[in-house]
N, C-alpha and C positions, 0 to 999 in steps of 0.2 A: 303707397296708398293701401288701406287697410279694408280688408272683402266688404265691412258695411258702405265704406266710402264709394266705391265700385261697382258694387249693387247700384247705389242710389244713382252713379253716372250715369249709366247701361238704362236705366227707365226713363231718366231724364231725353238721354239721346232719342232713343225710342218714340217716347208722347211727343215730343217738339216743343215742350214746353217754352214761354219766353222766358228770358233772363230773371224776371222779378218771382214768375211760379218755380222756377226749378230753385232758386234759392231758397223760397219756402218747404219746399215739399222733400227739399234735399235735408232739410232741417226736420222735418217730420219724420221722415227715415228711418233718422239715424235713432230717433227718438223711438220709433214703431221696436228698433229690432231688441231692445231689452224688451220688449211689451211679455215676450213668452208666447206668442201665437204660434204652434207647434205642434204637429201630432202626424198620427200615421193615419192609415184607411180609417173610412168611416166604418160606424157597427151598422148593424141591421135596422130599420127602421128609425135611422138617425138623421137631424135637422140641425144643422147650425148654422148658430148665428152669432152675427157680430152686435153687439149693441154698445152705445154711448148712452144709453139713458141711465138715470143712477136705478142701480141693481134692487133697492128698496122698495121704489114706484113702481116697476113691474112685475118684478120675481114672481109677485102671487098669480097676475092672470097668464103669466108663461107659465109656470106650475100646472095652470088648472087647465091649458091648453094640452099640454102633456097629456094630465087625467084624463078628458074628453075624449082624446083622438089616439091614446097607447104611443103617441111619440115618445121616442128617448129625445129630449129637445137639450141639444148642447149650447150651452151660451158663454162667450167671452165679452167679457165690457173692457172697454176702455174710452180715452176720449174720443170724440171725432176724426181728430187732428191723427191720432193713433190710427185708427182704424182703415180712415183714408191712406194714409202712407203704406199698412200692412198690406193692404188687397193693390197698392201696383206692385210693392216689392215683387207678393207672388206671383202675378202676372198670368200668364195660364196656367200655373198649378191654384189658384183659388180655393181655397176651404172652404168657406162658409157655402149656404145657399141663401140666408136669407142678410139683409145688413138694413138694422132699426136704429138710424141716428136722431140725437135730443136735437140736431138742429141745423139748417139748412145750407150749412156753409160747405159742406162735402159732396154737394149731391153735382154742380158744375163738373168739379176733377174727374168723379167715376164715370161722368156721363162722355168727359173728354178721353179718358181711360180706354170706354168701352167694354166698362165692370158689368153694367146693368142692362138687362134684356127690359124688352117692352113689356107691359101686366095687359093681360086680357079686359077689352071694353066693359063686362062684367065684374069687374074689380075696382078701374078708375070711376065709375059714372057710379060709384055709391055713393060719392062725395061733391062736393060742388067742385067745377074746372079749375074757382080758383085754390083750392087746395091740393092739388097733385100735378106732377111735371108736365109742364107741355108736350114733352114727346112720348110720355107716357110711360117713363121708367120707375117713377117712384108714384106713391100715393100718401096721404096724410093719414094719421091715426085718431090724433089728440089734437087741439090748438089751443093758443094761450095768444091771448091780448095784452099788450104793453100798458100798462097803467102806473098813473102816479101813486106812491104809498103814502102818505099822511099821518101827523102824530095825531092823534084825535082830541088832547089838552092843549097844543099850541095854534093849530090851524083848525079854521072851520071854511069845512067847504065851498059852501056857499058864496062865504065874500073873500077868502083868499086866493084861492085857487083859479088859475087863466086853465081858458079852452084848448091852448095851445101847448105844445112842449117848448115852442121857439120861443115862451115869454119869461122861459129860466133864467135869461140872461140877463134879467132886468138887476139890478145892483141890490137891490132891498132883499136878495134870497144869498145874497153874503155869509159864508159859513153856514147855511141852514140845508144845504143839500147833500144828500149820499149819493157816490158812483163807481159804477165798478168797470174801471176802463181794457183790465185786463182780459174779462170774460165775456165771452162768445158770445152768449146770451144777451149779455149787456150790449153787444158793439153792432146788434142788429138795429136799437133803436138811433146811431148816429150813419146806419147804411141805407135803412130809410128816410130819412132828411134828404140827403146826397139825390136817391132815387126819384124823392117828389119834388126835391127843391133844387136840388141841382149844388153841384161841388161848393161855390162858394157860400152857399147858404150852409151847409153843413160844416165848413170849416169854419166860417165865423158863428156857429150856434157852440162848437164845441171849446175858440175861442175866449165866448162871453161867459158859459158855466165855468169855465176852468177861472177864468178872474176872479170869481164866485167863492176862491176858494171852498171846494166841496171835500166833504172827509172823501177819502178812500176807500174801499172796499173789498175783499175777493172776490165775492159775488152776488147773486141776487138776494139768496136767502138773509146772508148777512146786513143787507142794507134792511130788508124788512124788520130785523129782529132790533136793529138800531132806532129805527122809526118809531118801534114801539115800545122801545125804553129811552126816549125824549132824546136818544144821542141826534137826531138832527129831525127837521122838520120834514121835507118831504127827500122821495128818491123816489127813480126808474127801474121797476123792477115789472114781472110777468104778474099774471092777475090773481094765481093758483095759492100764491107763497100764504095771503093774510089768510083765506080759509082755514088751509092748513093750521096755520098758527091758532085760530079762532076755537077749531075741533080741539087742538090739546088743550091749549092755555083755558078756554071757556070765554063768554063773549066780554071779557073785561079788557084782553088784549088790547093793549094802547094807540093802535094804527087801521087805517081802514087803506079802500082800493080809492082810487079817482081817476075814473073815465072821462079818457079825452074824446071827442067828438068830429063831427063834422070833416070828416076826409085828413084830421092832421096825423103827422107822421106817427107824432109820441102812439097814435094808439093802432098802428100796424100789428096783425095778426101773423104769427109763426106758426109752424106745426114742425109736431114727433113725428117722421114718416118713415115707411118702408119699401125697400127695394128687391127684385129679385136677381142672384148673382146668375149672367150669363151660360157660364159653365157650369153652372149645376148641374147634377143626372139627378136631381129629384126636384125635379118640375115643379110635376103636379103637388108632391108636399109643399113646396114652398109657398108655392101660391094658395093652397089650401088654407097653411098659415096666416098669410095676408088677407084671406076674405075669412078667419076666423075673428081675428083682431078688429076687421069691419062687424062682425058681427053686432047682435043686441047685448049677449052676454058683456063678452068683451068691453065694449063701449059704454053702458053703464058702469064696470067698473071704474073707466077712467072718469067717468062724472062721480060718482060719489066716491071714491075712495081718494083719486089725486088730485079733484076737483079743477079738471082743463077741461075741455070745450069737446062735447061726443061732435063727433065730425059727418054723421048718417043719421037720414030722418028718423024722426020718430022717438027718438032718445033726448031727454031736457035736461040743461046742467042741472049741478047740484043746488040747493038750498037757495040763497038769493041772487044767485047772480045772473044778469040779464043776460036775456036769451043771445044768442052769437046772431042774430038775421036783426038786432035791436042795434047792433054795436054799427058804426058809423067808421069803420078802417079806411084807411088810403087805399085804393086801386091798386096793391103790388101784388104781385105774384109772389107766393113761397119761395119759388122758384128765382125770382132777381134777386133773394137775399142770401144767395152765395157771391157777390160781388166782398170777398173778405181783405184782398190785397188792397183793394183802394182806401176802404176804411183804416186799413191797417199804417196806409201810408199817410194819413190825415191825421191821425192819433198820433203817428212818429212826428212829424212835421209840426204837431202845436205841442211837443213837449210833455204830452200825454203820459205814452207809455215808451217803455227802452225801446 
């Protein structure tokens, strides 16, 4: 057996994981240990961090976080999937102090880990409960709502468009849909089903779109960019992507958002959130960091520049899109949308994904 294989045993044995998460995680691993996470003592007045969010959407207000506060702020991205595996390999040697993941599927493991120390009641209660952990080890930053993307030449909203996400499956959306079963992002709107509808509701919703024959996708951005160059009529993507698109392209971009309503799944809210690593000796920096990022600066940038949901009062999205307290989400916690192995196992099970 070869040291990454060993390693990955040795933490396995360790957490208790069951049979179905050490398989995963054992697979995460081995993945983590090309990642390059490496290095010696910290410098002086140094913060790292681990993040999964792509490097583009943040860099500028980590950058300007740096400026403000004379941090040297050290940042490694990688995926989730990566990062989670990285922080048990090292186990009590821990690098980082701070870990800012794109998305909620990691935060269960490190919580089973016992990666993440609790954040001071002054850091969780700037946000609403429901966006930060229940036991108080992570908090949210950003949030993004699930919404349907729409060609804006094929479909009008008004009389195509169901209230529902569960009404995809109707046979007349044959060929017309995008989805990206492979990504993270994507596989939270079939783990919300699950959560408000219960297993066979979500296996047979995932059943009846696949009949559907829907194109394929990588990921989100891709299905939006498809939408609005007429390659299919709608798709399941976050609410952020058309803006974006809207800012470069000008408002001729061929796809809009369409909000679901009424407590249905399709339009569950996510969040970017952040945690403080246990073993850290720089506390108080890390968490300085996390009520920087709460901050007003901060948080307007994530309204106008990556155009997701400021998560603390006082700060209003960007341009048109309805305020986050207007939006009508299912009751799920952030936090119940790290249930990824069961998703995962639904997806395998209807021929989805490998």
């Amino acid at each position: 057996m070869d040291t990454s294989s060993i390693m990955a045993s040795k933490i396995m044995t360790c957490l208790q994981f069951s049979k179905a998460k050490t398989q995963l995680i054992t697979i995460l691993i081995l993945f983590s240990i090309t990642l390059g996470f490496v290095g010696c003592g910290k410098e002086d007045n140094e913060l790292i961090v681990y993040s999964s969010r792509t490097s583009s959407l943040v860099q500028p207000i980590l950058e300007q976080y740096a400026a403000d506060t004379g941090t040297n702020i050290n940042v490694k991205y990688a995926s989730t999937a990566s990062i989670v595996a990285t922080l048990l390999e090292e186990g009590d040697n821990v690098r980082p102090d701070v870990v800012y993941l794109a998305d909620p599927a990691g935060w269960a493991v490190l919580s089973e880990g016992k990666i993440l120390s609790e954040l001071p009641d002054k850091l969780l209660n700037k946000v609403d409960d429901k966006f930060r952990s229940p036991q108080g080890e992570w908090v949210g930053i950003s949030g993004r709502s699930k919404v349907v993307v729409y060609n804006t030449k094929t479909i009008d909203p008004n009389k195509d468009l169901p209230q529902s996400i569960m009404d995809f499956t109707d046979p007349k959306w044959k060929g017309r849909i995008g989805w990206a079963p492979t990504h993270g992002e994507w596989q939270i709107t079939p783990m919300a089903i699950r959560i408000e509808k219960g297993e066979d509701a979500a296996r047979s919703w995932l059943e009846g779109v696949k009949a559907n024959q829907p194109r394929v996708y990588p990921n989100l951005i891709s299905i939006v960019h498809a939408a609005g160059q007429g390659e299919i009529d709608v798709g399941f993507v976050n609410h952020y992507y058309v803006p974006r698109f809207i800012q470069e392209e000008g408002s001729g971009f061929g796809a809009r958002n369409h909000y679901l309503g009424k407590g249905d799944p399709g339009a569950v809210i996510d969040v970017a959130a952040v945690g403080v690593i246990k073993s850290t000796e720089n506390k108080d920096r890390a968490e300085g960091f996390v009520e920087y990022m709460l901050g007003t600066e901060a948080q307007t940038y994530f309204s106008e520049q990556t155009h997701e949901y400021p998560l603390i009062a006082g700060v209003k999205p960007s341009g048109d899109l309805p305020p986050l307290d207007s939006l009508d989400p299912p009751d799920i916690n952030p936090g119940e949308l790290s249930q990824l192995e069961a998703t995962l196992r639904m997806l395998r099970d209807a021929d989805i994904i490998p």
